[in-house]
C-alpha positions as CSV (number, residue, x, y, z in Angstrom):
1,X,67.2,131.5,-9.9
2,X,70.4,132.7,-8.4
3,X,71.5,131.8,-5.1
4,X,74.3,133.4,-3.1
5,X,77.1,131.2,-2.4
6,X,78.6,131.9,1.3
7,X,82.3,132.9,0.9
8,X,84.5,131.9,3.2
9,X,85.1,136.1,3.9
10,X,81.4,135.4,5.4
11,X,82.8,132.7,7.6
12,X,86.0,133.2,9.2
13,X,87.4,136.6,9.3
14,X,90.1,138.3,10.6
15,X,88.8,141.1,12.3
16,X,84.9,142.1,12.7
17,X,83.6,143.9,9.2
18,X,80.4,145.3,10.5
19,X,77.2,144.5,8.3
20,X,79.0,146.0,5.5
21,X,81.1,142.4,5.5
22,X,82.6,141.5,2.4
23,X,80.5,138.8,0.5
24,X,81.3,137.5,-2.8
25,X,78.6,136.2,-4.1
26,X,78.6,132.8,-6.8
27,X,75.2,133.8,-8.4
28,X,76.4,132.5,-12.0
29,X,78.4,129.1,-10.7
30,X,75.2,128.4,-9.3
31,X,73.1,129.2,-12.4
32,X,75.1,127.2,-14.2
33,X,75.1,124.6,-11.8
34,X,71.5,124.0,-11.5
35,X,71.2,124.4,-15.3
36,X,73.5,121.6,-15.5
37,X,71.4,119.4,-13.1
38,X,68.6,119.6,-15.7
39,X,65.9,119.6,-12.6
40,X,64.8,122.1,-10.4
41,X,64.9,119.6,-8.1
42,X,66.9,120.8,-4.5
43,X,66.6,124.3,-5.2
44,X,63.7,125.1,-3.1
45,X,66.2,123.7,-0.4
46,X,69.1,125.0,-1.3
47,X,67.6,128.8,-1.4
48,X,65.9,128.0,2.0
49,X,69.5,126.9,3.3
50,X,70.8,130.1,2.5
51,X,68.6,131.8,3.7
52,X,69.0,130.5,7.1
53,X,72.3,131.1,7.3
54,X,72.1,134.2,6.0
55,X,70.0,134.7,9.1
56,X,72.6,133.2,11.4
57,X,70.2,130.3,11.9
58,X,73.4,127.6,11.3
59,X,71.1,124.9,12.9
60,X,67.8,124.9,11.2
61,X,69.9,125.3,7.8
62,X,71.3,121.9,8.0
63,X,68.1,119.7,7.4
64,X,67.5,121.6,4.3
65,X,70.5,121.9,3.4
66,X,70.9,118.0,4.0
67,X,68.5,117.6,1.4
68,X,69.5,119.9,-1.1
69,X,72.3,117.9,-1.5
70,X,70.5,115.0,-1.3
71,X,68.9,115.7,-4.7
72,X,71.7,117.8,-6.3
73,X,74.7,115.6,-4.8
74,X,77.0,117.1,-7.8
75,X,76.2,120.7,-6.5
76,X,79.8,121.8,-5.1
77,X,78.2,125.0,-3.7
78,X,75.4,123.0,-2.0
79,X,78.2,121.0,-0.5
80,X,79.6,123.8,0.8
81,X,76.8,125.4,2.4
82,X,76.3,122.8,3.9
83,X,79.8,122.3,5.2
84,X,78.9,126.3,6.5
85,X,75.9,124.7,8.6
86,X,77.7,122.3,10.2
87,X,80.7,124.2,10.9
88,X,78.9,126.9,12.7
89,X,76.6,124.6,14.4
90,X,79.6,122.3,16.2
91,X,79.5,119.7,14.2
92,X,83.5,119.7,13.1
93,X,82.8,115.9,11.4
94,X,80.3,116.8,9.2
95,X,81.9,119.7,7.9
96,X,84.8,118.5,7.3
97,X,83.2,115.9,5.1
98,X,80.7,118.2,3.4
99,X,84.0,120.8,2.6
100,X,86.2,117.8,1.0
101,X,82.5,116.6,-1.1
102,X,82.8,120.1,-2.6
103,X,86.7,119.9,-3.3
104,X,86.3,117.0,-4.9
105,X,82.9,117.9,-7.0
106,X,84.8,121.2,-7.5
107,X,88.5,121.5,-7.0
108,X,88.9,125.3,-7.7
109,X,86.3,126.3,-5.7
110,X,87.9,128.4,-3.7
111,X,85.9,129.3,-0.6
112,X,85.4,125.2,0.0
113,X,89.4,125.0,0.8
114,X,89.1,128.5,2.5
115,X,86.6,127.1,4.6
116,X,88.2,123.4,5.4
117,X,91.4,125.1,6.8
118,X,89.8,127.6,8.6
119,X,88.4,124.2,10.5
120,X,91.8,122.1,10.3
121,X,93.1,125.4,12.4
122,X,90.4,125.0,15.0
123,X,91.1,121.0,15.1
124,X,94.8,121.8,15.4
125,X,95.5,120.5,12.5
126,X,97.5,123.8,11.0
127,X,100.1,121.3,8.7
128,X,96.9,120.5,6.9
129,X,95.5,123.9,7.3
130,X,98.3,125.9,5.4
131,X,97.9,123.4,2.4
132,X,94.6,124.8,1.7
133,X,94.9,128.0,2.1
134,X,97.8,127.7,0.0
135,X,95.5,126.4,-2.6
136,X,93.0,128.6,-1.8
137,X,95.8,131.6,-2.6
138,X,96.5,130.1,-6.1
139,X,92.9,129.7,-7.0
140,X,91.8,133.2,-5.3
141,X,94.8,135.3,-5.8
142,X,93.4,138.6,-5.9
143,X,92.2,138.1,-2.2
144,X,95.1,138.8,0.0
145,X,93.8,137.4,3.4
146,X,94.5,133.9,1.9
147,X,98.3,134.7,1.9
148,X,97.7,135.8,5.8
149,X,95.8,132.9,6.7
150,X,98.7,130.6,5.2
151,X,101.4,132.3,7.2
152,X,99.1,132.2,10.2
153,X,98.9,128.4,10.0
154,X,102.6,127.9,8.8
155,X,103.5,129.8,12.2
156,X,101.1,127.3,14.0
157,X,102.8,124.6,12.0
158,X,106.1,125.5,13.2
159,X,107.3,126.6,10.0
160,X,108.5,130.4,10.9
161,X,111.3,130.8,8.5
162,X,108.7,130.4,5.3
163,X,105.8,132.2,7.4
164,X,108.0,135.1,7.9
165,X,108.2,135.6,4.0
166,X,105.2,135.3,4.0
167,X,104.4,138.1,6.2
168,X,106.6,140.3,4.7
169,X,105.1,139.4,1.3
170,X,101.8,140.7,2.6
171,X,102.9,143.5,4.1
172,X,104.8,144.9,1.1
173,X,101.5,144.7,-0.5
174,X,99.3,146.1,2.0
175,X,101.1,148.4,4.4
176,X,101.6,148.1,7.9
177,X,98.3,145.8,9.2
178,X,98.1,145.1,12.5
179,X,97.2,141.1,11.9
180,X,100.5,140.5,9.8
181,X,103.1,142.8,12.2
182,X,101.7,140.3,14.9
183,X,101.9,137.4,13.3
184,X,105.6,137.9,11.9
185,X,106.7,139.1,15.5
186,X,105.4,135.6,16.8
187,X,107.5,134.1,13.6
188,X,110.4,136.3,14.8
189,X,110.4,135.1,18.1
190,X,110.0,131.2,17.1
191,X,113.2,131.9,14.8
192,X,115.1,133.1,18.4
193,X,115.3,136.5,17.3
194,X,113.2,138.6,20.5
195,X,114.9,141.3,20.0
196,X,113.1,141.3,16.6
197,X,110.4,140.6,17.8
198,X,109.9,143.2,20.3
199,X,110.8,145.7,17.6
200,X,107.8,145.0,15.8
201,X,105.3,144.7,18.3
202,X,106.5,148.0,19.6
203,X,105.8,149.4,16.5
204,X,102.3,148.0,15.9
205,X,101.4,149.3,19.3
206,X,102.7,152.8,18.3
207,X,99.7,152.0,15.3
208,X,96.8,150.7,17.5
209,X,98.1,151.2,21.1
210,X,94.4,148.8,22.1
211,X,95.7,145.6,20.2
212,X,95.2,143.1,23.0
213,X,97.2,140.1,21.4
214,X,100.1,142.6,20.5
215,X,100.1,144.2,24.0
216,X,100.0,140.4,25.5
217,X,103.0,139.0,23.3
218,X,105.1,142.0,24.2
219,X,104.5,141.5,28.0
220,X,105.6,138.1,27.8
221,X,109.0,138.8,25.7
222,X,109.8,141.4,28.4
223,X,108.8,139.0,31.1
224,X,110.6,135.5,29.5
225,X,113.5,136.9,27.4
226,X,114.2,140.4,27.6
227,X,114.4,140.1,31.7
228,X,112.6,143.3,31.6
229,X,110.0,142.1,34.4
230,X,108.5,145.4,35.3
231,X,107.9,146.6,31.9
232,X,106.4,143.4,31.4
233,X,103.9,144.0,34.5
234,X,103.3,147.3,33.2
235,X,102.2,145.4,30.3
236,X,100.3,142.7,32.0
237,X,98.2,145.4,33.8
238,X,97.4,147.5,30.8
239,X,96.1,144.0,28.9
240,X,94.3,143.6,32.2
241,X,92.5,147.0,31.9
242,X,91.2,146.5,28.5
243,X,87.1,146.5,28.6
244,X,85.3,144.8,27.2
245,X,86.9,141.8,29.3
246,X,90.5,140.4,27.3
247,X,90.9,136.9,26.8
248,X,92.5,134.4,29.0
249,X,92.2,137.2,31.6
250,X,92.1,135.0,34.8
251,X,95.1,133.2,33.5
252,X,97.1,136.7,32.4
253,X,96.2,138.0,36.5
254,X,97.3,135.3,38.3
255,X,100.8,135.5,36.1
256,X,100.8,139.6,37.2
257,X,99.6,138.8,40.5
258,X,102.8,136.1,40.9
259,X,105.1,138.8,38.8
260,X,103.9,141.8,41.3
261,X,104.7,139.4,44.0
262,X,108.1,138.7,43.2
263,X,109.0,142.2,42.6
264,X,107.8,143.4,46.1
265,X,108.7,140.5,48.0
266,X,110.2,140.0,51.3
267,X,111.8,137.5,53.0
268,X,108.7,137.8,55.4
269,X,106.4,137.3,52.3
270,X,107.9,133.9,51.1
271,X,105.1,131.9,52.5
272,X,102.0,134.1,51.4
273,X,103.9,134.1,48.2
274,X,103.6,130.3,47.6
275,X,99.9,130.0,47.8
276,X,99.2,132.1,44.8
277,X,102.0,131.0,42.4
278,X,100.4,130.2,39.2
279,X,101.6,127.6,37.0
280,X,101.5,128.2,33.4
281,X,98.5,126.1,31.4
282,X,99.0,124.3,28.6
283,X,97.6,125.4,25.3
284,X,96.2,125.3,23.7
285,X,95.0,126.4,21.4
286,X,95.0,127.8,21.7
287,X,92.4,130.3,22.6
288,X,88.9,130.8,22.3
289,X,87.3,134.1,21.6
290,X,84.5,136.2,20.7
291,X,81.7,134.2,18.4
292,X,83.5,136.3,14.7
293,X,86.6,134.4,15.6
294,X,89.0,131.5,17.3
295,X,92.3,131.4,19.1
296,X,94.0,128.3,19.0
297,X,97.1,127.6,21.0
298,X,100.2,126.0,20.0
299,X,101.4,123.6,22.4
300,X,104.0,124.4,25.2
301,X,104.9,123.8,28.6
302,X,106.6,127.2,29.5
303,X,105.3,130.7,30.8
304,X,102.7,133.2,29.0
305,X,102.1,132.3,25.4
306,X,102.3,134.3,22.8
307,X,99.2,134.9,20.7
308,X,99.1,135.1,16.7
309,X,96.1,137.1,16.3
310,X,93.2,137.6,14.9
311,X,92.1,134.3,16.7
312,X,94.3,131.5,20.4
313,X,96.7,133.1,23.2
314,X,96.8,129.6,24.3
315,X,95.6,129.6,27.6
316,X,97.7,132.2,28.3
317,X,100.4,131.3,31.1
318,X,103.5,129.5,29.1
319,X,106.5,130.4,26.7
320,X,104.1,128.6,23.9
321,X,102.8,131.0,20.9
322,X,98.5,131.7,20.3
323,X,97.7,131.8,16.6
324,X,94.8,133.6,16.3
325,X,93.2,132.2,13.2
326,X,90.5,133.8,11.1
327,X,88.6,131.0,11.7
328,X,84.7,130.8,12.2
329,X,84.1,130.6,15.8
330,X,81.4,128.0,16.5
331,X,78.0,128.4,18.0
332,X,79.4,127.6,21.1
333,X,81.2,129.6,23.6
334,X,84.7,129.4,23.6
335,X,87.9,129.6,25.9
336,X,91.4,131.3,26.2
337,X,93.2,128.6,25.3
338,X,92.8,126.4,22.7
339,X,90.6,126.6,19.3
340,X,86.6,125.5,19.9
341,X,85.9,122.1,18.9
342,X,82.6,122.0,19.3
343,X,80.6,118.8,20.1
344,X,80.3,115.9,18.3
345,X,77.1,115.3,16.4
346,X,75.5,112.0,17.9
347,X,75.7,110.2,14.6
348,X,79.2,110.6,15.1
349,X,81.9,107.4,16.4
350,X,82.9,108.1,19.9
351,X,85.8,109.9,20.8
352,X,88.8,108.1,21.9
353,X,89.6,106.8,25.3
354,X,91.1,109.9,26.9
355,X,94.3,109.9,29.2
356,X,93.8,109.5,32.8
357,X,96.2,110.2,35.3
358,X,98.4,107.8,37.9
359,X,98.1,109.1,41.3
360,X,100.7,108.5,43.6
361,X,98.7,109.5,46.5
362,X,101.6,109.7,48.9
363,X,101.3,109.3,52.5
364,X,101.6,113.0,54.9
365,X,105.3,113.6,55.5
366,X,106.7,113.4,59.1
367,X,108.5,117.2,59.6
368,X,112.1,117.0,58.9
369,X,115.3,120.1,59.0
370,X,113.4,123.3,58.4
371,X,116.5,125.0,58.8
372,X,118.3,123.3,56.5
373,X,115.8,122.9,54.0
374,X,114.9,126.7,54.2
375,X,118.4,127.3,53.5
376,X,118.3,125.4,49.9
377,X,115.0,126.7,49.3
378,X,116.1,130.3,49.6
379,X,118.6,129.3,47.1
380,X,116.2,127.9,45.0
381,X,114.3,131.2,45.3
382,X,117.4,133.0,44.4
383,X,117.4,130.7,41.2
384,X,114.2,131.7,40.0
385,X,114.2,135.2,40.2
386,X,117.1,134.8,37.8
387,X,114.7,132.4,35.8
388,X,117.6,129.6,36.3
389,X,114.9,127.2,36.6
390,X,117.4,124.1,36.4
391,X,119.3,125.7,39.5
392,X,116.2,126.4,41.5
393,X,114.4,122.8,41.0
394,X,118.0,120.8,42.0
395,X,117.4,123.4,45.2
396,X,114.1,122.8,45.8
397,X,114.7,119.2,45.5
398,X,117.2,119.6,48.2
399,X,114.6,121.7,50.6
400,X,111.9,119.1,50.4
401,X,114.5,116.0,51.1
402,X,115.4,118.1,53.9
403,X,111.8,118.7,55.3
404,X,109.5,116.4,53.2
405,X,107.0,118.7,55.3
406,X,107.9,122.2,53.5
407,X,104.6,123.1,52.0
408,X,106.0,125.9,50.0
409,X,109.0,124.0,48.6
410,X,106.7,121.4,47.1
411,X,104.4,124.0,45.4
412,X,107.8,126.3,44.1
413,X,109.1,122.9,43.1
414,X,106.1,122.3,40.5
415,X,106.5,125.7,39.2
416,X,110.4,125.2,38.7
417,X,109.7,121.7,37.2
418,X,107.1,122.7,34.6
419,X,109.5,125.3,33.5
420,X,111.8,122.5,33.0
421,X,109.0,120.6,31.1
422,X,109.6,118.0,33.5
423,X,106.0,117.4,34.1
424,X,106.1,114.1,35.9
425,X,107.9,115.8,38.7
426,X,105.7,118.9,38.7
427,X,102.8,116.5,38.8
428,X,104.0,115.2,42.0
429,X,105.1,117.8,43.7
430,X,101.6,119.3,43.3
431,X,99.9,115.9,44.7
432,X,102.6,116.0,47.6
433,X,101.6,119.8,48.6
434,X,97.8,118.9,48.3
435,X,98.2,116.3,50.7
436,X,99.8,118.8,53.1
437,X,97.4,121.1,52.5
438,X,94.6,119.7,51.5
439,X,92.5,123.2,51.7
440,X,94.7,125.4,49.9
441,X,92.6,126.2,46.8
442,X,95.4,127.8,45.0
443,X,97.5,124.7,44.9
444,X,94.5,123.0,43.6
445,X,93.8,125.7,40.8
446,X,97.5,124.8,40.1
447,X,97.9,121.1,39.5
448,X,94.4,121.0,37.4
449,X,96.1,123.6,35.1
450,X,99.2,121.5,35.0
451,X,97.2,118.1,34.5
452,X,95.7,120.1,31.5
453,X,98.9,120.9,30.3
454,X,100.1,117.3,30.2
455,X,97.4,116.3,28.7
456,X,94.9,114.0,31.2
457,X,91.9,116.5,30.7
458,X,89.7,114.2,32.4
459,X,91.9,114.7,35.9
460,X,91.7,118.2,35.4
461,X,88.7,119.4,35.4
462,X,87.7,116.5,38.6
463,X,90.6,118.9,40.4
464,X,88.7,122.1,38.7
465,X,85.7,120.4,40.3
466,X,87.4,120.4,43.5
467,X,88.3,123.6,43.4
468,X,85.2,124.9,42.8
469,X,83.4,123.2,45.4
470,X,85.6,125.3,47.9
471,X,85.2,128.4,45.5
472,X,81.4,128.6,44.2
473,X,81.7,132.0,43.7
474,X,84.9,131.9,41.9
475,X,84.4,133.4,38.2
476,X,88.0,133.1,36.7
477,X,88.6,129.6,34.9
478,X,84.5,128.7,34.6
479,X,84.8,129.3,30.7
480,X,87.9,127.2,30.1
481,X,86.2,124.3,32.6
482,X,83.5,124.1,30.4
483,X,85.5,124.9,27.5
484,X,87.2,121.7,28.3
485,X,83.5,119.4,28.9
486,X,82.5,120.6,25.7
487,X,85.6,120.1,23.5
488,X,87.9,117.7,24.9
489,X,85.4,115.4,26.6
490,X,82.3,116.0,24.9
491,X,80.5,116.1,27.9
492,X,77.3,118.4,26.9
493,X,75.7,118.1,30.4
494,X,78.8,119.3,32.3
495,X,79.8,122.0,30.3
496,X,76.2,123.4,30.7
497,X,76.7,123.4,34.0
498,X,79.5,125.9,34.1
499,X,78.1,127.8,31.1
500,X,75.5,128.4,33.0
501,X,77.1,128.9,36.3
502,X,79.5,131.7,34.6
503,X,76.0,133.7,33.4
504,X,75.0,133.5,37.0
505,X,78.2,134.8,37.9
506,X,78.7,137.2,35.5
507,X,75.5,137.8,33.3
508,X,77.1,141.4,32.1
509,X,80.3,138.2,30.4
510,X,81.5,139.4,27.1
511,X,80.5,136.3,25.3
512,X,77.6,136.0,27.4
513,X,75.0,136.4,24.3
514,X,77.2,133.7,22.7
515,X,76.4,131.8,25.5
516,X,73.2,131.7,25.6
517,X,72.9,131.1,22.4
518,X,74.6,127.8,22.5
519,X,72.6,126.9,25.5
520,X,69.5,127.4,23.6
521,X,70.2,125.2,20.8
522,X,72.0,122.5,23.0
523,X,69.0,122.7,25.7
């Protein structure tokens, strides 16, 4: 009996296909097969497999699907399905294994290494990611996306000059596609060519003026290396506007919030000013998105990041690119910043020790030369209008060694000091404003983003904890917090708690049927 295969089209896709998806369906492989097997042993499993994922059931297909395999452990397409189960029901381990069983069983099966990068992307693993999609372009060469999805993860890989051909190669084929003018303006801009890059996006938004990564990337190459900073609030505010709600969105209004700010300040407005700067959070991988697809962030330390569509902006406030992949977006929920990585199955080794944080926990600062130090800082302010960051951290330096009591200097010192990527220093300017101001909850939002950023996750989301406490009804960042519990720290319990907390919040959420779903199975 013939059994449809799923294709990796059925997985991860670029863009939604409506129920008229493409499926290509293995119905002979699979006679043969089973044939081949001599026993009609496993099939009864294998058909019931598929037909629960066919159903979107991911979970329930895994037992049978476990024991298809189980009696036909030669079957490559069982393997796969299988790997399909797992994938799809956060369990990135198991699939991973299940995908390479059905390499090796069958190493021109096609969707199998279609289906293994996709996950290597979400992991953020792209080097490893582009090697099978290459393969999976020599063995499937009549389907095109397989040429995208290599460029995609060469660009996530770092490697722009050969993504870039890449791109090009596509589009000569295919025309202008929105996907491939995004991805080779990212490439454009990781070769220092903005000007490029610009071009391109300008012209894709001429095509589909409601591309949400295109209209993000642009904003931030007007606002980081065109010096055009109110086209890139213009920008900003028409990504903001999109409905349903954009990605990364609290991360994207806090940057136009700080970039409207700056425009319109005064000298009056200096100190209001400091207590919503923003600092930019790490990626990545970055992104999260809808349940068809992932955004994974690359990872950077600077201002808004880019996004390479159709799946990461990283978390959406730094000079570092999001690669949207065409990956399969797990059963649960994801964030704006980095790719899912959904929770470990409990048969699985635990994770690693994570990173935790020093604190220096300095003692309050006695007042000091306000005068003086106001005069340095306004230099320093000067500085980073001009986005001289080096300038304006050496003057806020010299404002806080004046007064060691300048609240504002302290937080504009961070912000200078993570645009240096000297994150030590923004680290402790942070810590040294909190202990000034122990209450201001924008400071707080801050230094958790910038603990994410350098990597101590763990510290992070205990200052997101914080901050919430002061905030309960505070929407923006509950999906990255429990983006975070759920694929960082693998804490199930916690990230519950802000799923469900968001749905409270916000039960109208644009992933909130995602949501719920993954609350159901992960009750």
């Amino acid at each position: 009996m013939a059994v449809p295969v799923v294709p990796p089209t059925l997985m991860v896709t670029t863009k939604k296909r409506g129920a008229a998806q493409r499926v290509r369906r293995l119905w002979w492989a699979l006679v043969a097969a089973v044939a081949a097997s001599c026993s009609p042993a496993g099939v009864k499993e294998l058909l019931e497999g598929d037909r629960l994922l066919r159903e979107s059931q991911y979970h329930e297909a895994i037992k049978p699907l476990q024991k298809a395999t189980a009696l036909l452990p030669n079957n490559a397409l069982a393997w796969n399905h299988l790997g399909f189960a797992q994938h799809h029901s956060g369990f990135p381990d198991g699939a991973d294994t299940a995908y390479r069983k059905a390499i090796a069983l069958n190493p021109n099966l096609a969707a199998a290494r279609w289906n293994l990068g996709c996950l290597c992307l979400e992991l953020n693993r792209p080097a490893d990611a582009a090697v099978h999609f290459a393969s999976a372009a020599v063995l499937d060469a009549k389907n095109p996306e397989n040429q995208l999805m290599h460029a995609i993860a060469l660009v996530r890989a770092g490697k722009a000059e050969e993504a870039e051909r890449l791109f090009k190669s596509y589009l000569a084929v295919r025309g202008a596609q929105v996907e491939a003018l995004n991805g080779l303006a990212v490439a454009q801009w990781l070769r220092n060519r903005p000007h490029d890059a610009a071009a391109t996006l300008q012209n894709l938004l001429q095509m589909a003026p409601q591309h949400r990564p295109a209209t993000l990337n642009l904003a931030i190459l007007y606002h980081t290396h065109l010096n055009n900073k109110p086209m890139a609030l213009k920008l900003y505010q028409r990504y903001l506007s999109f409905s349903p709600e954009p990605p990364f969105r609290a991360q994207v209004f806090q940057v136009a919030r700080s970039l409207e700010a700056e425009l319109q300040a005064a000298a009056a407005a200096v100190t209001n000013a400091a207590a919503t700067v923003v600092t930019p959070p790490a990626a990545p991988p970055p992104a999260p998105a809808p349940p068809t697809t992932n955004r994974l962030v690359a990872p950077s330390n600077a201002a808004p990041q880019m996004v390479v569509t159709s799946r990461q902006p990283t978390t959406a406030v730094s000079t570092s690119l999001v690669v949207r992949s065409a990956a399969p977006a797990p059963a649960a929920p994801t964030v704006t910043a980095q790719a899912p990585q959904p929770v470990a199955s409990p048969t699985d080794p635990p994770a690693p020790a994570m990173r935790r944080y020093t604190y220096t926990r300095p003692p309050k600062p006695e007042a000091g030369d306000r005068a003086k130090a106001m005069t340095h800082f306004q230099a320093g302010e000067a500085a980073r209008k001009e986005q001289q960051w080096a300038e304006a951290q050496k003057h806020y330096e010299a404002a806080v060694k004046a007064d060691p009591a300048f609240f504002e200097a302290h937080v504009f010192l961070g912000r200078a000091a993570l645009e240096n990527k000297d994150l030590p220093r923004a680290l402790a300017a942070y810590e040294q404003a909190l202990v000034l101001q122990p209450d201001a909850a924008g400071t707080r939002f801050n230094f958790a983003l910038a603990l994410h950023q350098a990597g101590f996750a763990a510290d992070a989301v205990e200052e997101f904890e914080r901050f919430y406490q002061a905030q309960p009804q505070e929407v923006n960042g509950r999906m990255f917090v429990a983006n975070i519990y759920l694929q960082e720290l693998h804490d199930v319990p916690k990230a519950r708690v802000h799923y469900q907390r968001l749905l409270e919040l916000q039960p109208q959420h644009p992933q909130a049927a995602a949501i719920r779903e993954w609350l159901r199975q992960h009750p």
